[in-house]
N, C-alpha and C positions, 0 to 999 in steps of 0.2 A: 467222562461219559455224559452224551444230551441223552434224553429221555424227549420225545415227543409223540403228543398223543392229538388225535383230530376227532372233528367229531361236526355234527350237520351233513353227514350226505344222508339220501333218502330217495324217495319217489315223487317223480312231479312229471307233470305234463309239458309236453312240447309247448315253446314259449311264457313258460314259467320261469321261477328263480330260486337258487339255493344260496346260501352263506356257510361257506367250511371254514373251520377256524382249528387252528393247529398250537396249540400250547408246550412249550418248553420247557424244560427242568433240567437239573444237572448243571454241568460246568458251563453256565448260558456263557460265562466271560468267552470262551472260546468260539461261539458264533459269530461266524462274519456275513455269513449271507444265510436266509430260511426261502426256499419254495414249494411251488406244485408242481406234481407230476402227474402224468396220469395211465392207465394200461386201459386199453378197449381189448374185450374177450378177443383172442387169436394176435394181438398187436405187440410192439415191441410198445417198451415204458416211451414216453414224451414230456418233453418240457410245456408245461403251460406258461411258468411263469414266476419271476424270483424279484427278489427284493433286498438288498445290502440294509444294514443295521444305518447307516447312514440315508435312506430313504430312496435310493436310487435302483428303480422297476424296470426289467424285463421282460417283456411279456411275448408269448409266440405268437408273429403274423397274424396266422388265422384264428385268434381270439381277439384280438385287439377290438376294441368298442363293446365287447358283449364280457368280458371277465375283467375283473381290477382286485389286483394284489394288495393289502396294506399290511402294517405291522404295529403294535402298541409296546415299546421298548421296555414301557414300566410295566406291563404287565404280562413281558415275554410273548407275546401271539403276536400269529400273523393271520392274516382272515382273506379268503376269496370270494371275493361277490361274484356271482353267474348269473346272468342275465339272459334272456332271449333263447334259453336253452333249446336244444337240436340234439334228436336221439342219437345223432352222431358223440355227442358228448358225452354218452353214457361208456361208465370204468370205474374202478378204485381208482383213488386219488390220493397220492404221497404225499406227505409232508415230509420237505427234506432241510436237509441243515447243512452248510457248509465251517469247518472250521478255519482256524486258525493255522492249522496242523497239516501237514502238504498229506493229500488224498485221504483226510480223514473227515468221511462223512457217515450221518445219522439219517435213518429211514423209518418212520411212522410204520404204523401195520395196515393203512389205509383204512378209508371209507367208500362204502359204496356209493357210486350216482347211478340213478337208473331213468330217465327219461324216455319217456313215454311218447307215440307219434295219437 
């Protein structure tokens, strides 16, 4: 079992910035990849943007320049910088985890983002 808990979303104004940061626990051995996801009220879930334990970043299209994915191995987290934010980016925001284990994944309970025009 991972355990992941997130935490930094909040309220901010258009063209401000947030840092989410998604912490691990549990059988971290079995993580091979941690990302974001995100749901906008009435949307399906989306990819923002993932990161393999080896360093190697995905990130969706239309974030690219304004969000960057990292991960701190030693200390289990992965963290998303939001940049330039746009009310369009307001959602809860997954931290997810990919294993080791064929189609066994872990889901945070999210955090809110809420940007402001």
């Amino acid at each position: 079992q991972v355990q992941l808990v997130e935490s930094g979303g909040g309220l901010v104004q258009a063209g401000g910035s947030l840092r989410l940061s998604c912490a691990a626990s549990g059988s971290i051995f079995s993580i091979v990849k941690m990302g974001w996801y995100r749901q906008a009220p009435g949307k399906q879930r989306e990819l923002v943007a993932t990161i393999t334990r080896g360093g190697y970043t995905n990130c969706s299209d239309s974030l690219k320049g304004r969000f960057t994915i990292s991960r701190d191995n030693a200390k289990n987290t992965v963290t998303l910088q939001m940049n330039r934010l746009e009310p369009e980016d307001t959602g809860v925001y997954y931290c997810n985890a990919a294993t080791i284990f064929q189609n066994v994944y872990y889901w945070g309970k999210g955090t809110l983002v809420t940007v402001s025009s």
